[in-house]
C-alpha positions in Angstrom: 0.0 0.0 0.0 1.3 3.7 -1.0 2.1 5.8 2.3 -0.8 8.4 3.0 0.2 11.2 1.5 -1.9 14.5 -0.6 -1.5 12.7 -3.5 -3.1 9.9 -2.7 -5.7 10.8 0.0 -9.0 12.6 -0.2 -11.3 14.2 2.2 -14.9 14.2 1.7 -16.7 16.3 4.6 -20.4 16.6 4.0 -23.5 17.9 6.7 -26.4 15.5 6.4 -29.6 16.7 8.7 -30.3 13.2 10.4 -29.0 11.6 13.3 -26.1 10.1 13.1 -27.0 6.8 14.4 -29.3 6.5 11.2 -26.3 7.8 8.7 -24.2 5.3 10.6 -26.8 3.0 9.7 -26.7 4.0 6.5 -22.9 2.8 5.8 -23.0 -0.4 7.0 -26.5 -1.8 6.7 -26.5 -3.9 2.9 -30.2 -2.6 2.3 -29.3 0.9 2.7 -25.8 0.7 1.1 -27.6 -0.7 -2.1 -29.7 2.5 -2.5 -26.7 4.8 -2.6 -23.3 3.7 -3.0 -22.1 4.9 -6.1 -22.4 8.1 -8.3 -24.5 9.3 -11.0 -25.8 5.9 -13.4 -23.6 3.8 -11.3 -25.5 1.2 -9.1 -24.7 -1.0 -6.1 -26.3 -4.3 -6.9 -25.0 -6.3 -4.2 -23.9 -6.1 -0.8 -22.6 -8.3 2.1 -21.4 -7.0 5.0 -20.1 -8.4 8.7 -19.9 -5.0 10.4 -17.5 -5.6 13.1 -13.9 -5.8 13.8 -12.2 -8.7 11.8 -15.4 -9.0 9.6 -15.6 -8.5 5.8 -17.8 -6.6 3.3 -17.7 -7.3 -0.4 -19.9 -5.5 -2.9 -20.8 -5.7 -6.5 -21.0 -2.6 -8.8 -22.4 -1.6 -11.8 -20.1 0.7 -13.6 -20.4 3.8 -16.0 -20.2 1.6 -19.1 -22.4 -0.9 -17.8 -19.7 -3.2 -16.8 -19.4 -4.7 -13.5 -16.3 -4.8 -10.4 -16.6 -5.8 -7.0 -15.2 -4.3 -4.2 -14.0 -6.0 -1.2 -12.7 -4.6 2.0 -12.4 -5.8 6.3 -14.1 -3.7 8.8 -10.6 -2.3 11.3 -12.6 -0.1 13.8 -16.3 -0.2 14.4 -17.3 2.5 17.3 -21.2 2.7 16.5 -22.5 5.5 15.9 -19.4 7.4 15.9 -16.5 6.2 13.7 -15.6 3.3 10.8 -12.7 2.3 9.7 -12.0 -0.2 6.9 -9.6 -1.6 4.1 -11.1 -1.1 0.1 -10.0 -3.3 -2.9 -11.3 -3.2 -6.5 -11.4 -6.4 -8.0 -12.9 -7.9 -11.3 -12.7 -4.5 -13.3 -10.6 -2.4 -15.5 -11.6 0.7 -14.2 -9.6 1.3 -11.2 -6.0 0.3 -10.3 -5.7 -2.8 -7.8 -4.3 -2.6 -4.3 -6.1 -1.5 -1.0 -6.4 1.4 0.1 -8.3 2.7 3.2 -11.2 4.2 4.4 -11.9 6.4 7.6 -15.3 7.7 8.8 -16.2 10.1 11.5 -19.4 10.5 12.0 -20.1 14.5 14.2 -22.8 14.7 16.2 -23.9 18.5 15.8 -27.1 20.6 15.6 -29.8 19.6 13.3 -28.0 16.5 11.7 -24.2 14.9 11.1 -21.1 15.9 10.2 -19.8 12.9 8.3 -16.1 13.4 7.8 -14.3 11.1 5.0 -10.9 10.0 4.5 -10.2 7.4 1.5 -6.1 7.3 2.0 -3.7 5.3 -0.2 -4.7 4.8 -3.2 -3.0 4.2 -5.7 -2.1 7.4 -8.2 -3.5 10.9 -7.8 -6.2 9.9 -10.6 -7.3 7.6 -8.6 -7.9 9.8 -5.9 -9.8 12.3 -8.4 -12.0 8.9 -9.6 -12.5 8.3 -6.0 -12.8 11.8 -4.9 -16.0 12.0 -7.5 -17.3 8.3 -6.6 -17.7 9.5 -3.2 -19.2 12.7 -3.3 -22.0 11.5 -5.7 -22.3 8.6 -3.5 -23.0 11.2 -0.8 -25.3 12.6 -2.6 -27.5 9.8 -2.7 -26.9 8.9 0.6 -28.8 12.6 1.7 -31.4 11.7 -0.4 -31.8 8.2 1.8 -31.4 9.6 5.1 -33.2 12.8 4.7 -35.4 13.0 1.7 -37.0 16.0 3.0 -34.2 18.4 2.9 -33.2 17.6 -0.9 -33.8 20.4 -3.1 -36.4 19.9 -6.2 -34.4 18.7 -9.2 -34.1 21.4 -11.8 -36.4 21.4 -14.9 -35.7 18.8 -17.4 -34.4 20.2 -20.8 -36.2 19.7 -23.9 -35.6 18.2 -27.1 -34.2 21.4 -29.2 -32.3 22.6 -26.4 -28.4 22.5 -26.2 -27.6 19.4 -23.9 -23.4 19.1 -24.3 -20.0 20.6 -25.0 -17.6 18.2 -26.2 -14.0 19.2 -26.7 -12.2 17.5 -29.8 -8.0 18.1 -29.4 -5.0 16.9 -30.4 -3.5 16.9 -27.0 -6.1 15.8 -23.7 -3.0 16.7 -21.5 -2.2 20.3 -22.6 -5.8 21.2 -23.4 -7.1 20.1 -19.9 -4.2 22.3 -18.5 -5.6 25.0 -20.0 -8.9 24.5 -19.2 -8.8 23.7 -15.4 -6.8 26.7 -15.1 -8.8 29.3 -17.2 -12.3 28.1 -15.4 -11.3 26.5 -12.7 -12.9 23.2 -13.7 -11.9 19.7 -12.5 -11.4 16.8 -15.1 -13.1 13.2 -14.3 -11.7 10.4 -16.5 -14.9 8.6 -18.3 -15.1 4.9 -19.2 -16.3 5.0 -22.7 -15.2 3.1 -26.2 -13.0 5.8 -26.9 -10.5 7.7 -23.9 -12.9 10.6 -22.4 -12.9 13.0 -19.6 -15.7 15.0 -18.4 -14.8 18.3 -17.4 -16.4 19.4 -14.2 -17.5 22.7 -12.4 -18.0 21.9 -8.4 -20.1 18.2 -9.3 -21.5 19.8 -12.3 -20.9 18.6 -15.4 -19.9 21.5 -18.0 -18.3 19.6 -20.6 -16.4 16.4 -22.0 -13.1 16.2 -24.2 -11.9 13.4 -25.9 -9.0 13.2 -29.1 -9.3 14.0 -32.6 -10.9 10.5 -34.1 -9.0 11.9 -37.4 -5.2 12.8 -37.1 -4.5 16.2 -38.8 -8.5 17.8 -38.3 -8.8 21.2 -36.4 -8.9 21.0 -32.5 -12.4 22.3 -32.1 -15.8 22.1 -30.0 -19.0 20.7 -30.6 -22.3 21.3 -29.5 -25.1 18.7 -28.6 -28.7 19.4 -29.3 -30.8 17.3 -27.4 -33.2 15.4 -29.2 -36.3 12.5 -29.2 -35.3 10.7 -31.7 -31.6 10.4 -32.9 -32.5 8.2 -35.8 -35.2 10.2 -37.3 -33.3 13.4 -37.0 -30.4 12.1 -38.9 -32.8 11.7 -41.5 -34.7 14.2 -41.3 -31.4 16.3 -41.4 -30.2 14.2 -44.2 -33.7 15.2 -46.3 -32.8 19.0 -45.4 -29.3 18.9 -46.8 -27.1 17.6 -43.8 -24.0 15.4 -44.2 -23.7 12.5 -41.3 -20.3 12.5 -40.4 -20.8 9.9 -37.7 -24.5 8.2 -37.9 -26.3 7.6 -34.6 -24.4 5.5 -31.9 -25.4 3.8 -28.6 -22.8 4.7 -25.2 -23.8 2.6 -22.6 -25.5 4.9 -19.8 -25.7 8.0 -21.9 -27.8 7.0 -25.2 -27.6 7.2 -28.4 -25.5 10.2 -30.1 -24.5 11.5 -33.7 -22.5 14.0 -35.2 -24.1 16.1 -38.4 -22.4 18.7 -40.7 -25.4 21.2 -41.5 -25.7 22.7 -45.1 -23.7 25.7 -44.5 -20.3 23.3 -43.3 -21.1 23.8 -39.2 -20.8 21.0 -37.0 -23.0 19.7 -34.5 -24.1 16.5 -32.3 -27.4 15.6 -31.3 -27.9 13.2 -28.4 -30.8 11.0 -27.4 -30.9 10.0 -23.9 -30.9 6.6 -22.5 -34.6 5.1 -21.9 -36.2 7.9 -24.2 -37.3 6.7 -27.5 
């Protein structure tokens, strides 16, 4: 295991307004860790758990891309409802590095709720602190939605199909152009798991943007636009009919739908992007 160092470790801190002995609760009780351990699409579909010292979890995941990893892990301090301590190993995916790492919880007792203090130390490579550093905090976010439902703001307003949905940055260099990008805006980059390399660029747990490389070696660096739409099939042909060039036709991604990229009339590009489940 890597020595704990800034590198390596991240610190989560988030105020939850329930008692602490139900977000306690929360984190080592199977039925509860199933409806919110990991972020965004990713979905906990299994979890066994011995919640004591010398005892063992293990948990299967659903990933991004609609792959699967388990995660496995041995419980080195339980002090109910107050502080948990335990060992965390990837296993069975490609997604994250192996080796264990560990994680520290501290659960505050203050007024109106909890202050749950995280520490996920050692890992392996500072990326996989950012991977974890986002895994967590969307996992958070689900577990305030568990534990107290009623202080969870209304989602926004859905957008609409005609609506733009999505940047996407095309460049001939991820490295120097995410450089550029976190420094000018302040945004955080989140590697993606999709058929091609991608990272989503982030601003707080917002997602502003993606880049990926040029798919054609010696094309412009340039950004594209997404318009969201109901249909991605029958707007590439309706496009088509109005004079459009497909320059790559419609296209499932596991988790985020099916996408396409158009060159109107005029020579502009664009994408369009059909959303998983809507048809």
């Amino acid at each position: 295991m890597n020595p704990a160092n800034s590198t390596t470790t991240l610190h989560v801190r988030r105020f939850i307004p329930a008692p602490r002995a139900r977000v306690f609760a929360a984190f080592v009780k199977p039925a509860d860790l199933t409806k919110w351990l990991g972020p965004g699409p990713c979905e906990c579909l299994r979890v066994n758990a011995d919640p004591r010292v010398g005892g063992s979890f293990d948990v299967r995941m659903k990933m991004f891309d609609g792959s699967e990893g388990e995660i496995h892990g041995e419980y080195l301090e339980v002090r109910a409802p107050e502080r948990l301590v335990f060992t965390w190993r990837w296993e069975k995916t490609t997604h994250c590095l192996p080796g264990t790492s560990q994680v520290s919880v501290d659960f505050v007792e203050v007024d109106r709720g909890t202050d749950v203090q995280l520490t996920h130390e050692r890992l392996a490579t500072p990326s996989e602190r950012d991977n974890h550093t986002h895994g967590w905090t969307g996992s958070i976010d689900k577990l305030v939605r568990l534990c107290a439902p009623e202080a969870v703001e209304p989602e926004p307003p859905t957008m609409v199909p005609g609506e733009f949905c999505w940047n996407e940055l095309l460049t001939s260099d991820v490295s120097a152009a995410g450089k550029f990008y976190t420094q000018l805006f302040g945004w955080t980059t989140t590697p993606f798991q999709g058929p091609v390399p991608y990272t989503i660029f982030r601003l707080g747990e917002k997602g502003v943007g993606g880049m990926m490389p040029l798919q054609q070696p010696g094309s412009t660096p340039t950004w594209l636009n997404y318009v969201l739409v109901a249909d991605c099939d029958a707007a590439v042909a309706r496009a088509k009919e109005l004079g459009a060039t497909v320059c790559m036709p419609p296209k499932a991604i596991p988790t985020i739908g099916r996408i396409a990229v158009l060159k109107d009339p005029l020579g502009a590009d664009f994408g369009i992007h059909q959303p998983e489940g809507e048809s």
